[in-house]
N, C-alpha and C positions, 0 to 999 in steps of 0.2 A: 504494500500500500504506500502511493506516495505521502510525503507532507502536506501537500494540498487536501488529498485524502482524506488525512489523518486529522485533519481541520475541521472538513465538514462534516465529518462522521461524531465529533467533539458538539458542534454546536446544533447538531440535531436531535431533536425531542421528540417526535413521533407522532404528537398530536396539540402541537403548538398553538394552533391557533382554535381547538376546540377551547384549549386549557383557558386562554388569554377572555375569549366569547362567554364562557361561562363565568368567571371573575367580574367580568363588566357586568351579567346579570346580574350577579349576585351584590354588585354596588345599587343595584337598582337603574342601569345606565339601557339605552336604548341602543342593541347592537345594530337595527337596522340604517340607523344613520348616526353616526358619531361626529364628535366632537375629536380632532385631533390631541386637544390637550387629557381626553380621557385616557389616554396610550401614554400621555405621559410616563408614568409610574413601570413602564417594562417598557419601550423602544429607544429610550434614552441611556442605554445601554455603554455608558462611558463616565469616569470620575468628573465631578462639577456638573451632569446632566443637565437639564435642559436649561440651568443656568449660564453652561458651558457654552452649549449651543447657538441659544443667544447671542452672547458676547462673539463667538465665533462668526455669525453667520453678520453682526455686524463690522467688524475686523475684514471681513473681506470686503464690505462695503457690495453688495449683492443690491440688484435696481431690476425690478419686473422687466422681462422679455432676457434677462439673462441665460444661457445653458451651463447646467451645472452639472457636472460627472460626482458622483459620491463612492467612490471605492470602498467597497467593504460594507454596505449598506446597510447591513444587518435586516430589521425587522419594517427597518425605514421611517425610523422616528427624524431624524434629522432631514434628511430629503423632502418628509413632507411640511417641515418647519420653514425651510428653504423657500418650499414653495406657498404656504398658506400666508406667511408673511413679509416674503419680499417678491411675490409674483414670478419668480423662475421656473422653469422648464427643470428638470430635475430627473437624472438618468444614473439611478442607483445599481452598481454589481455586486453579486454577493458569491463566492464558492459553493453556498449551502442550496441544495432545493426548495428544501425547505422554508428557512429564510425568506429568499425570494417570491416565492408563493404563499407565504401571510403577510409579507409586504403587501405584494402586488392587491390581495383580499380586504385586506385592512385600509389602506389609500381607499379603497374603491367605496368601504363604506362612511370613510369621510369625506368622500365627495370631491376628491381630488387624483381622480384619475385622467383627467385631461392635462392634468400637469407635472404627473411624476408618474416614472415607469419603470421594473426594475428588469433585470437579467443575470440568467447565472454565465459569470464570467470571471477568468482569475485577473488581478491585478497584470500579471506579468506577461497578457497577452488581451489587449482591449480589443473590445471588437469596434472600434470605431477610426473612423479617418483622420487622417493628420488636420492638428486646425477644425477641432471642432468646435470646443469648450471655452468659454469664457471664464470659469471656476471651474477649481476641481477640491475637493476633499479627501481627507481619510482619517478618519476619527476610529483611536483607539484596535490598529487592526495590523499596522506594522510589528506587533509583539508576535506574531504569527509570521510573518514571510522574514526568510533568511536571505533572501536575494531583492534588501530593499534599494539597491542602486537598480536594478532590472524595472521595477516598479516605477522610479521616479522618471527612469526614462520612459518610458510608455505613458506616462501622465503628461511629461514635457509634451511629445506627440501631440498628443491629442488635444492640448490647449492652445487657442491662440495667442500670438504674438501680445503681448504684456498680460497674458492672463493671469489670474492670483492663483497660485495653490497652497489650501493650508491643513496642516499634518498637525492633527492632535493625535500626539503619542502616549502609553506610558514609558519612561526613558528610566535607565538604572542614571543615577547620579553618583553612587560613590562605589560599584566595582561590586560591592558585597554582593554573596549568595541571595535567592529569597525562596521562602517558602512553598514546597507546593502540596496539594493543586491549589492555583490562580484561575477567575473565572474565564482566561484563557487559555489556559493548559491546564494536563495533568501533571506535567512532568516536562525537564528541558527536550524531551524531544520534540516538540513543535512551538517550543518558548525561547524567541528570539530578541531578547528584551537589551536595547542598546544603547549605549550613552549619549549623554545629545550631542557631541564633537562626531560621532560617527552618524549622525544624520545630517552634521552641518557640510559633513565634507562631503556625501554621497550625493546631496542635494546639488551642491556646486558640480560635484563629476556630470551632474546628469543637466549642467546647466542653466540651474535655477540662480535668482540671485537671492539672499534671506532680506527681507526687509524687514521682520520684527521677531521677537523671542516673548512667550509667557509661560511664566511656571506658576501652575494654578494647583501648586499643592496647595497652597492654606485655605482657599478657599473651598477645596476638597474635602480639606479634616473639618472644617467650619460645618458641611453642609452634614456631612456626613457624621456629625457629634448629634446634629440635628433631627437627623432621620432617625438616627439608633435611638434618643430620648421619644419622639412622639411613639416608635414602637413600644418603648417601654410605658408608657403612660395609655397605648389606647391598642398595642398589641400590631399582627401587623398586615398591613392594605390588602386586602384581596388580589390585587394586580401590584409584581413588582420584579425585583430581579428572582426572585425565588419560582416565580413562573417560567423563566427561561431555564433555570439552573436546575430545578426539582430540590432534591433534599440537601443537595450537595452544597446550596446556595450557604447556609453560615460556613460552613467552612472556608470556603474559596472567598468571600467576601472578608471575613476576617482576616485571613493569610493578606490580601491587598492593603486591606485598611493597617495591618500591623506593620508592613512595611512600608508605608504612604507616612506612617506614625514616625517610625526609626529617621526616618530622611533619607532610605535606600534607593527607592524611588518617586519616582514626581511626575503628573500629567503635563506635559509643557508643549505648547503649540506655537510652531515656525510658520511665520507665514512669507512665500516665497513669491518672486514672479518669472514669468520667462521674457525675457526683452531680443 
């Protein structure tokens, strides 16, 4: 089995988006037409969530009628942020079948399927043409591909000439071990988790130029002090990471949060351009 493999076979649940449809019932939430922000709580699937988002999807400065590529798309919570809030076109890949197809179900019943679309495709071979994309992302999905100079040229590609691309990673900052399983991986063999001087320099190989740097550990631990207290006070959401994860979810959430704690590692997002 290759790594790519051994990826999607990791973030595949088997009945994801029954699990996800019946957690909304059971808020009392209307699954035949949603609400984006009800997906909140499980598609925002990356440290500083939909906070992160946000600020991110501001940081590129994103203006209706844009194209925006989302590698790694996951469940498609950020794509359809993209698009419900700053009117872009939004063409998310994911490895996972699965993925991909609660994406593409989930857009469709918040009403935004004229504007984001997704496909299984691996980072390291787009299926799209040179010059296509205005933005591009990858939030939280470089910890998985060990050949992320491969990726960034292919992203170079397919963006055009002064396009932004911006890389929210988790990054190792000081070398040390970490714990596993992390919610993504079991184990280093598909956990490729790298310092930010080796995405500064991979970036420039693949001829990006960086235009900003943020490390959004504090406001990580911040939110994430935050989440664990309303659990403890009112127990915990119906829909959240534990829906993607199954049972596995404290574990791997605490292994991140403990070394998000240490200063081992940090979520920090480069934003680059191609000129």
């Amino acid at each position: 089995m290759t790594t790519e493999e051994e990826v999607a076979r990791h973030y595949s649940h088997g009945a994801l988006e029954r699990a996800i449809l019946d957690a909304l019932q059971a808020s009392g939430k209307s699954v035949d037409r949603l609400d984006p922000s009800d997906l909140s709580g499980v598609d925002e699937f990356h440290l500083g969530w939909l906070a992160a988002t946000i600020d991110l999807a501001n940081d590129m400065a994103l203006s209706p009628g844009m194209r925006v590529l989302d590698v790694g798309s996951g469940i498609g919570g950020p794509a359809r942020y993209f698009a419900e809030h700053h009117g872009c076109t939004v063409v998310g890949v994911d490895l996972t079948d699965e993925f991909v197809n609660v994406a593409t179900a989930l857009t469709q019943r918040c009403g935004l399927a004229d504007l984001v679309s997704f496909r299984r495709a691996s980072g390291l071979s787009l299926p799209f043409e040179d010059e296509t994309f205005e933005r591009a992302s990858l939030i939280h999905v470089g910890m998985n591909i060990a050949d992320k100079g491969g990726v960034f040229r292919e992203v170079f590609r397919a963006l055009k000439k002064k396009g932004v691309f911006a890389v929210y990673d988790i990054m190792n900052v000081t070398g040390d071990d970490l714990p596993y399983p992390m919610p993504w991986a079991d184990s280093l063999d598909t956990s490729f988790v790298e310092a930010p001087q080796t995405y500064r320099d991979l970036l420039k190989q693949a001829g990006f130029v960086l235009r900003s740097e943020k490390n959004r550990r504090e406001m990580s631990l911040t939110l994430g002090r935050e989440m664990r207290e309303e659990v403890a006070r009112h127990g915990p959401p119906p829909l959240g990471p534990h829906t993607v994860m199954g049972e596995t979810a404290p574990v791997r959430l605490g292994n991140v949060m403990l070394a998000l704690a240490a200063g081992t590692i940090a979520p920090i997002q480069m934003l680059c351009q191609k000129m």
